[in-house]
C-alpha positions in Angstrom: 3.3 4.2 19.8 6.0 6.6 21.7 5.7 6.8 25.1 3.1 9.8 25.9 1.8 9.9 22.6 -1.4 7.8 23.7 -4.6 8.5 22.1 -6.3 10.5 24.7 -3.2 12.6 24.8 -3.9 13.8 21.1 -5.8 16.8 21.2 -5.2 18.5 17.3 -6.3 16.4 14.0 -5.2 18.0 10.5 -7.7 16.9 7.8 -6.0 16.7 4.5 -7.5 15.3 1.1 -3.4 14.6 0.3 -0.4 14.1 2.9 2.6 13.7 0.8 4.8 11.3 3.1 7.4 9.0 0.4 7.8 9.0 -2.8 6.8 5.1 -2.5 3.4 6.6 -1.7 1.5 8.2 -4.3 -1.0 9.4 -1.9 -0.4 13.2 -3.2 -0.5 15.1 -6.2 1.5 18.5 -5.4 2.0 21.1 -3.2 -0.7 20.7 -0.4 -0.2 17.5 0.0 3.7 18.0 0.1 3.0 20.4 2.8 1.0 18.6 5.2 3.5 16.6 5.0 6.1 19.0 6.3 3.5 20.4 8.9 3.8 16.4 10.7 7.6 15.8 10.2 7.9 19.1 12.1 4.9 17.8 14.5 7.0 14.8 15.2 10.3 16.5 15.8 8.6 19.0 18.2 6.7 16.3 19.8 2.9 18.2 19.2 0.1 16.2 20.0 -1.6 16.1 16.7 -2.8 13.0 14.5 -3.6 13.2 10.5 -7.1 12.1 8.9 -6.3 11.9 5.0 -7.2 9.4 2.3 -5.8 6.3 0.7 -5.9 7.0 -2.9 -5.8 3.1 -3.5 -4.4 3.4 -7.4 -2.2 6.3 -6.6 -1.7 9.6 -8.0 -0.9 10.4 -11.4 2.4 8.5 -12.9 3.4 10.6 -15.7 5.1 9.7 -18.9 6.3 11.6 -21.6 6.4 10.6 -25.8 8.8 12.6 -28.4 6.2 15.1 -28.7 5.6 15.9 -25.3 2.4 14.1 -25.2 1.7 13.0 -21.2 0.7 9.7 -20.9 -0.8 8.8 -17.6 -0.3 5.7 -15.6 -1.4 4.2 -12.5 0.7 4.1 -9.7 1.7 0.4 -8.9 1.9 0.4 -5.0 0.6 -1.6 -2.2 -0.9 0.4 1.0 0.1 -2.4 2.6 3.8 -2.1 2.6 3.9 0.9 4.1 0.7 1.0 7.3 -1.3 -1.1 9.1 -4.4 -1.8 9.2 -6.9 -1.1 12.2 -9.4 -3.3 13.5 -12.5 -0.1 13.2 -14.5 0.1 10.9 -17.0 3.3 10.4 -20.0 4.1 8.1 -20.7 7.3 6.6 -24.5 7.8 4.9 -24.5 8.4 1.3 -28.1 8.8 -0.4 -30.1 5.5 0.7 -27.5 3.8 1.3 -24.2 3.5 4.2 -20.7 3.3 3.1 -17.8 1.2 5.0 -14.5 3.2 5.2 -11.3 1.5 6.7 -8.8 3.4 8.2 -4.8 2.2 7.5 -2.2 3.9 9.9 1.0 5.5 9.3 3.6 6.4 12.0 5.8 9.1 11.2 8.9 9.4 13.6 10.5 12.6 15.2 14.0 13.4 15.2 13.7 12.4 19.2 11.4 9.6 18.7 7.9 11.1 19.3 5.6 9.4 16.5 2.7 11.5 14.6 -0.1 8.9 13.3 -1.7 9.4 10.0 -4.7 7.5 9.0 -5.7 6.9 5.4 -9.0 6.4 5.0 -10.2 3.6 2.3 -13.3 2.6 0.6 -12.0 -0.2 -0.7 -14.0 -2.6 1.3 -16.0 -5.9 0.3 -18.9 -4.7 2.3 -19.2 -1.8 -0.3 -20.4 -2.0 -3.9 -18.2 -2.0 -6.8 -18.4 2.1 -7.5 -18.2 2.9 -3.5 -15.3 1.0 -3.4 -13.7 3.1 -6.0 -14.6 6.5 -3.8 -10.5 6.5 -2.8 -9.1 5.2 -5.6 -7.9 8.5 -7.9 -6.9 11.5 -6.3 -9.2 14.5 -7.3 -10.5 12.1 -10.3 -13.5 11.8 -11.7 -16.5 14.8 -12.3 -17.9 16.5 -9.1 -20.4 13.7 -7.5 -17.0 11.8 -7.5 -15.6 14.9 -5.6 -17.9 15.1 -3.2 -18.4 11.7 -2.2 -14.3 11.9 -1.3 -14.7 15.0 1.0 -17.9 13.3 2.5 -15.4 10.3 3.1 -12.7 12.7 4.4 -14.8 15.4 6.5 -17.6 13.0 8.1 -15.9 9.6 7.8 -12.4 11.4 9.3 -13.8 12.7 12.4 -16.1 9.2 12.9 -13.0 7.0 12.4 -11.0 9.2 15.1 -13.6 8.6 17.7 -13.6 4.9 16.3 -10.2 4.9 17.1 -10.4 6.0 20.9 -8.7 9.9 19.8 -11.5 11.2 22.5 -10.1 14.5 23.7 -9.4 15.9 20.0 -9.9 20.1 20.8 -8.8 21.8 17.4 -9.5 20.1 14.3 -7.6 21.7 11.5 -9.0 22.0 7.7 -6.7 22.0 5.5 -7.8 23.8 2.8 -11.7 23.3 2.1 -12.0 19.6 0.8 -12.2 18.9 4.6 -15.0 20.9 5.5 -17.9 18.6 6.2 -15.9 17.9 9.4 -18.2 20.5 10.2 -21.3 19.0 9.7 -20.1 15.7 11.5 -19.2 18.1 14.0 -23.0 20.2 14.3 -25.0 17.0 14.5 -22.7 15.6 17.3 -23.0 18.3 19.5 -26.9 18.9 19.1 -27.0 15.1 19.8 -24.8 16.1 22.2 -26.8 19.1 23.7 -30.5 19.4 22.5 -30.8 22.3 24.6 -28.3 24.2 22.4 -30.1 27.2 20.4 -28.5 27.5 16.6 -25.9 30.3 17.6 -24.8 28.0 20.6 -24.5 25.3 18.5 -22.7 27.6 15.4 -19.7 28.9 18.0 -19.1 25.9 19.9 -18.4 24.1 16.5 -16.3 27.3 16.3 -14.5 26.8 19.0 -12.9 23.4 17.5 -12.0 24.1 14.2 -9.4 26.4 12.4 -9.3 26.7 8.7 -5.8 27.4 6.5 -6.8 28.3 2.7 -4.3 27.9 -0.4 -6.1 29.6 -3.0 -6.1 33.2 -3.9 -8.3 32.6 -7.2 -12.4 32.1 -7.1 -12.1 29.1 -9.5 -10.0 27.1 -7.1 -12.6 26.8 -4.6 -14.6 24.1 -4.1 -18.4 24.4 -5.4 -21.3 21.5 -5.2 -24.9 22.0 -6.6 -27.4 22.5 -3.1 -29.3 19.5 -4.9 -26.5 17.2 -5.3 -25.2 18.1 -1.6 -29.0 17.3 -0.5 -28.8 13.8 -2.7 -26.0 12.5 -1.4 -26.3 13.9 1.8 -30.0 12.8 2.6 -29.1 10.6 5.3 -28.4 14.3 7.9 -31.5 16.0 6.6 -32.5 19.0 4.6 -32.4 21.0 7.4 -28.7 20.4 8.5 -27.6 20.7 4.6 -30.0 24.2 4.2 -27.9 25.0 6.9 -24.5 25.1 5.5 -25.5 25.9 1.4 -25.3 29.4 0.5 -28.2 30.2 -2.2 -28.0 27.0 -4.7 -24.9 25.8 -3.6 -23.1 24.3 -1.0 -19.3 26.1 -0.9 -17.1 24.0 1.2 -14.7 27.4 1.5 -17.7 29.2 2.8 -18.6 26.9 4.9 -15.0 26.4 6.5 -14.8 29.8 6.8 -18.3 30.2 9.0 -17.4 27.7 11.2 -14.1 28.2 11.9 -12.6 30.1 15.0 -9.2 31.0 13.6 -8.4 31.7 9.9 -5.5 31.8 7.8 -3.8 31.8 4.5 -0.3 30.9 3.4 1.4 34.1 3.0 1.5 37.8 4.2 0.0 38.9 0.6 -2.0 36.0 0.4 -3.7 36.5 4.3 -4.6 40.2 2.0 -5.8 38.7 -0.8 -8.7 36.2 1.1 -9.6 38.7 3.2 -10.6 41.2 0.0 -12.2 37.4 -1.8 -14.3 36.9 1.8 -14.7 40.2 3.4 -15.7 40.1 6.8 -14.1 37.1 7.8 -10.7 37.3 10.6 -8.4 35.8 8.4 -4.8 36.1 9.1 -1.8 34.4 7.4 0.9 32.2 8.5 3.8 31.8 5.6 4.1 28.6 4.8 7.9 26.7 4.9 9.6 23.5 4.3 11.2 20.5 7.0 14.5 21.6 6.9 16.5 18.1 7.4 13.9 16.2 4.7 14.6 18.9 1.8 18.4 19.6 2.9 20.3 17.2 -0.2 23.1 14.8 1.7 25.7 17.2 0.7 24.3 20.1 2.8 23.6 18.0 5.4 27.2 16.6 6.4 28.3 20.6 5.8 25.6 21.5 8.5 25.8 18.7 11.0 30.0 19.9 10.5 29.8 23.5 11.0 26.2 24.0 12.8 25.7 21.4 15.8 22.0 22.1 16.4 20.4 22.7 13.1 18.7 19.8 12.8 17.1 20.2 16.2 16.5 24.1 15.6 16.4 25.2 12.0 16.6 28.6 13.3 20.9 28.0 13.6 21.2 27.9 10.0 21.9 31.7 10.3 25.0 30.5 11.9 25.9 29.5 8.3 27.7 33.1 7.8 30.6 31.8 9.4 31.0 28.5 7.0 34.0 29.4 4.3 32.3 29.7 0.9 34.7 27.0 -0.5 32.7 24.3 1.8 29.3 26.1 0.5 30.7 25.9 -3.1 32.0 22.3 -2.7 28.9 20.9 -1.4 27.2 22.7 -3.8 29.5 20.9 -6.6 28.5 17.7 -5.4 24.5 18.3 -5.3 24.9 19.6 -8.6 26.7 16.6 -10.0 24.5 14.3 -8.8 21.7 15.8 -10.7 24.2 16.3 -14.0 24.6 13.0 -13.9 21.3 11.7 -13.6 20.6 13.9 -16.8 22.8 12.5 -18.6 22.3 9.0 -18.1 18.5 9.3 -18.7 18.6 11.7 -21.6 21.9 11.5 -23.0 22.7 15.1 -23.3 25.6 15.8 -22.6 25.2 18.8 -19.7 28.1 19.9 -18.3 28.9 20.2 -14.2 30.3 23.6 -14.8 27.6 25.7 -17.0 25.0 27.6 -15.3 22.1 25.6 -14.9 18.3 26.9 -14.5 15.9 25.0 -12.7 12.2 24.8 -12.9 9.7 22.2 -11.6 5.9 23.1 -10.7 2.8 21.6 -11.7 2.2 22.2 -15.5 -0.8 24.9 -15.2 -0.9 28.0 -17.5 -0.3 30.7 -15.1 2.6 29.2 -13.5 3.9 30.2 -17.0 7.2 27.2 -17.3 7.6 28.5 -20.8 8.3 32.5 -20.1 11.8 31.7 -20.6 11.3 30.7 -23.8 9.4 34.0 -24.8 11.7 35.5 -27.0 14.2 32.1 -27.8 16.4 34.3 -30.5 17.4 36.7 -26.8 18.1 33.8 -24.7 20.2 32.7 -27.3 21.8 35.6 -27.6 23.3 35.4 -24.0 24.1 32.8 -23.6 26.4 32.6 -26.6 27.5 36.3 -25.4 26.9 36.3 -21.8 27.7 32.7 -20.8 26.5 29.5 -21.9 23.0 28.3 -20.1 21.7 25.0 -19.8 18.2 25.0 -18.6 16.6 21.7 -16.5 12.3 21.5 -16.7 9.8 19.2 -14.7 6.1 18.7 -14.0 3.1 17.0 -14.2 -0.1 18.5 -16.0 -3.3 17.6 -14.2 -5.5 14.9 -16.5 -7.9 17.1 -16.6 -5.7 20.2 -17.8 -5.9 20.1 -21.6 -4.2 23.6 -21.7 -1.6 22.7 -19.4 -1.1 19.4 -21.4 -0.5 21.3 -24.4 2.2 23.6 -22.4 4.4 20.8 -22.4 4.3 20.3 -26.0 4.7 24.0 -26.9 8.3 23.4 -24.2 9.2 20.2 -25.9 8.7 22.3 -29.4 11.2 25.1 -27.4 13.7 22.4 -26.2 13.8 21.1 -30.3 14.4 24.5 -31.7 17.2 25.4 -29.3 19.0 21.9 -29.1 21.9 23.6 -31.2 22.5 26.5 -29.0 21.4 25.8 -25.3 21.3 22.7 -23.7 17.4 21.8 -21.9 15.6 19.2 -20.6 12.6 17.8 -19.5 12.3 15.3 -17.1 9.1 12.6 -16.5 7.0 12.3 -13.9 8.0 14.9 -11.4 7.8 13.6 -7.9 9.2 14.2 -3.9 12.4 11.9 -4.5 13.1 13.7 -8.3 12.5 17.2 -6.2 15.2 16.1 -4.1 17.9 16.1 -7.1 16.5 19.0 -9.2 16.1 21.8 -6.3 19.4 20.9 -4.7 21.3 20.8 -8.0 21.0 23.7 -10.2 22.2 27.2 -9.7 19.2 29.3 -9.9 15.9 28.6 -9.3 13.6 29.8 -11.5 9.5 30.8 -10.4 7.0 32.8 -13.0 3.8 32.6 -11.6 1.3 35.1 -12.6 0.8 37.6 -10.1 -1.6 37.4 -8.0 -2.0 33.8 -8.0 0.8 32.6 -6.2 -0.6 31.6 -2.9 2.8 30.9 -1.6 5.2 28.4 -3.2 7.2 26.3 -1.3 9.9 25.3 -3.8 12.4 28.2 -3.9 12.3 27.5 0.0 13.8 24.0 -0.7 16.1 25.3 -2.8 17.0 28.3 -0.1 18.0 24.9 1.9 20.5 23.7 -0.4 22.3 27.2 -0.9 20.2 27.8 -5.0 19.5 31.8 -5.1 16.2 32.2 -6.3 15.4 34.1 -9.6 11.3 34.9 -8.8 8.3 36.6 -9.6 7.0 39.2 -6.7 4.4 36.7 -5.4 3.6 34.6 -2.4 6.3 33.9 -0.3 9.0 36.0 -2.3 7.8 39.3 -1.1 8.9 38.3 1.7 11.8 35.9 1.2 13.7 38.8 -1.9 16.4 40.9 -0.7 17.6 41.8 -4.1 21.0 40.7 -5.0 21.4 39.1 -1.7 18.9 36.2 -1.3 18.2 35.7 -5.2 16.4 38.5 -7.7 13.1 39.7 -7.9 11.2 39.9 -11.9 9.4 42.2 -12.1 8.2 45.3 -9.9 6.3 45.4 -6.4 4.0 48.1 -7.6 2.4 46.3 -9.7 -0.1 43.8 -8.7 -0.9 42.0 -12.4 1.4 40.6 -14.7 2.4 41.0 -18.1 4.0 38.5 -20.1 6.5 40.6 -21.9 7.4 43.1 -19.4 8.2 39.8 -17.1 9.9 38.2 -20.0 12.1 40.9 -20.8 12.6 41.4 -16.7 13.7 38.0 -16.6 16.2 38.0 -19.6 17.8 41.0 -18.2 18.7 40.0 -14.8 20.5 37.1 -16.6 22.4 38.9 -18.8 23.5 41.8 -16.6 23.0 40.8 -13.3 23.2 36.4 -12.8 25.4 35.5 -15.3 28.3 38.0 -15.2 28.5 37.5 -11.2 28.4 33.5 -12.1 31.6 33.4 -14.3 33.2 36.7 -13.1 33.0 36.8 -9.6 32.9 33.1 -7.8 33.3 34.9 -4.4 30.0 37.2 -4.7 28.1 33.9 -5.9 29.4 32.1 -2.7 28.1 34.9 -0.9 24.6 35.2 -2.3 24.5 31.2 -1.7 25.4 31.8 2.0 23.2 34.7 2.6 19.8 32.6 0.9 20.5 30.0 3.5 21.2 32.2 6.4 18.3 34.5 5.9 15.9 32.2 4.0 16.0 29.0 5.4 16.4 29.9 9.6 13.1 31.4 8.5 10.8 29.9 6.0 11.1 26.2 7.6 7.9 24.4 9.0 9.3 24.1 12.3 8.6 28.2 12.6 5.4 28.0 10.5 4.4 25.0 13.1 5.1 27.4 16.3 3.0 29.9 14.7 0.1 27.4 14.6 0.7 26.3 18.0 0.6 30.2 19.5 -1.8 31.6 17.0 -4.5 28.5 16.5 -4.4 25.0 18.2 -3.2 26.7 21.7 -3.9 30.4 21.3 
């Protein structure tokens, strides 16, 4: 370990059911995981005393194929945990019904750009000691129905904090929750300090539990919370009590966003709109919002990257110089630009044999497959997309994501796109590509022209994606949501669909939004006016990217909630 990075030096944990650290790693499904990812690279570079509790997901995340029809077939991920951490000596047990579980903790070092090393622990089940279906508690990532889900956030929330003390991380003073599948670090947490201090009355207890945990939530929609039966949390649970799990169920059932939220000192969510949003959900709770953002080196494609460390000495060091990018002449921007786009032109090409060109405009659009991130609004009305591109400029259009194995509607969705992509293979150019994952982010975002984001407002905590592609110079083409309220300047950092006043969306009105700013607005300025486009490139980086990094979203943590 880096010199002053010793255990009793670590005083912040971030508990994360995913950490998204390599693409060799399936140890994350999408964006929460890719983002606590980003929180420790940004950790490491700024050499914050923090150390990551998350689990091993021993068969990895979903590997995704796709058939003709646009059928997803799902695969196990062939990896070893081995090749990548080591294993520590610990061992910790966590009760479960009559019975205690082993956990095993593998450890991860991720480096700084100075040096400074951020451990992550995976946390694994996958133990001898344990019987066949305990074993299997970290094998699938959110798998399973929800006794399977609970047992994994026992594992993560109790097991977590036990396996850090295990470990010698003795002076640990903020323990961060990333979203509520870490909650029952709470509970570890209440029957320590009564243990602790049996002299400590119930609202002693309640704030000094308080006083060591924050709480960041992702999800602006009911439905994505986190619910367990009272009587399933009581079954599985029985080893703390009924007393300890009355304590933390709300009427019949024990909410782990709920229960985050009552025991947590400071409170956030991801954006401006979505810090609003929780705080109408869960009135009464302090919640305040810190906007998420992206490492600025790890998404920045290789082409960007030799322009920057060219032309802005200290950007990798302080992400906040990529303002300075104003002064770089829009031919370099254009070039590097060129060659990020080639690369993913290529790729393409060789996989799919289509024939895409380095010089049409290219769309880009990769999210998780669910329905109200709407991938298929650009396909609304095919006969007008058509249309302009055969009269505006020719569009080629470049799809990917996975569909949860669970999400039959979001499942179809790709079928009803691969239906799209057959019906206009004789006019426009589009393709989608399998199994959607950090290294295939890294060719996508960087190499098309316009990003493309339809979520349905409101439920868009933030996004992180058109922050990647801010990065790599890509003008973002967005629904009002999340972080694009406060990332749009129209016409100068991308374009806005659709209208601020309006809080809900409509398909249409959005669909028609959209196909308008192409045809008017994007495409003209693409193959008219090269200078403008360099512009708008230079300006999404300058204002975008100094900003919406994790390095600022990790200061903002360190003033507002783990050193306030």
């Amino acid at each position: 370990m880096a010199r002053g990075n010793k255990e009793e030096s670590i005083r912040i944990a971030l508990f994360s059911m995913e950490i998204g650290i390599d693409h060799k790693m399936p140890t994350y499904g999408g964006g929460l995981g890719i983002l606590a990812g980003d929180i420790l690279r940004s950790c490491a570079d700024m050499r914050v005393p923090i150390v990551a509790v998350t689990l091993a997901i021993n068969k990895g995340s979903l590997f995704q194929r796709l058939d003709d029809e646009g059928n997803q077939i799902e695969l196990p991920a062939d990896w070893r945990i081995d090749d990548f951490t080591t294993l520590m000596a610990p061992k910790v047990s966590v009760p479960i019904e009559d019975r205690v579980v082993k956990i095993q903790a593998w450890k991860y070092l991720m480096t700084g750009i100075g040096g400074y090393q951020v451990p992550v622990y995976f946390l694994d089940t996958n133990l001898f000691e344990n019987s066949t279906s305990d074993r299997e508690i970290t094998y699938y990532l959110y798998g399973g129905d929800e006794r399977y889900r609970l047992l994994q956030e026992i594992v993560l929330g109790i097991g977590g904090v036990r396996m850090l003390n295990a470990l010698g991380y003795t002076n640990i003073r903020k323990h961060h929750l990333n979203e509520g599948h870490s909650a029952l670090v709470t509970l570890e947490l209440i029957k320590k300090i009564k243990e602790d201090n049996p002299e400590y009355k119930h609202e002693q207890i309640i704030e000094s539990v308080r006083k060591k945990c924050i709480f960041t939530t992702h999800t602006p929609v009911q439905a994505g919370h986190d619910r367990f039966p009272a009587q399933l949390a009581k079954s599985l649970l029985r080893g703390f009590g009924n007393g300890e799990i009355d304590e933390i169920c709300h009427g019949n059932e024990l909410n782990m966003t709920l229960l985050a939220l009552e025991y947590s000192e400071y409170i956030n969510g991801v954006a401006k709109k979505h810090g609003e949003i929780s705080r109408n959900m869960f009135p009464g709770y302090p919640i305040d919002s810190i906007t998420n953002g992206v490492h600025h080196v790890f998404w920045t494609s290789e082409p960007f990257r030799k322009l920057y460390d060219t032309c802005i000495g200290g950007w990798r060091k302080d992400p906040f110089d990529l303002r300075y990018v104003v002064s770089i002449p829009k031919e370099e921007i254009i070039l590097a630009h060129a060659e990020a786009k080639k690369r993913l032109i290529d790729l393409v090409n060789a996989r799919h044999g289509i024939g895409m060109d380095y010089d049409t405009f290219t769309l880009g659009f990769a999210r998780r497959v669910a329905m109200y991130k709407r991938a298929d609004l650009i396909f609304s009305n095919p006969d007008r997309l058509v249309n302009i591109a055969k009269n505006t400029g020719p569009i080629q259009i470049i799809l990917a994501g996975k569909a949860h194995p669970s999400d039959i509607e979001g499942k179809e969705l790709i079928k009803t796109i691969f239906g799209d992509i057959k019906r206009l293979k004789d006019d426009i150019k589009v393709v989608f590509l399998e199994n959607y994952d950090m290294e295939l982010a890294k060719l996508i975002i960087p190499g098309v022209d316009v990003w493309l984001n339809t979520p349905k407002r409101p439920l868009e905590a933030s996004g992180t994606s058109g922050m990647k592609a801010s990065l790599n110079g890509v003008p973002s083409l967005s629904i009002l949501d999340g972080w694009w309220l406060e990332g749009c300047i129209e016409g100068v950092t991308g374009w806005a669909i659709g209208s601020v006043a309006t809080d809900q969306s409509d398909d249409s009105k959005d669909a028609e939004d959209l196909y308008d700013k192409l045809e008017r607005v994007i495409l003209p300025m693409f193959y008219s006016n090269g200078g403008a486009w360099a512009q708008i490139m230079r300006y999404t980086i300058a204002f975008n990217s100094s900003f919406f990094n994790s390095h600022r979203m990790v200061q903002q943590y360190l003033l507002n909630a783990y050193f306030p």
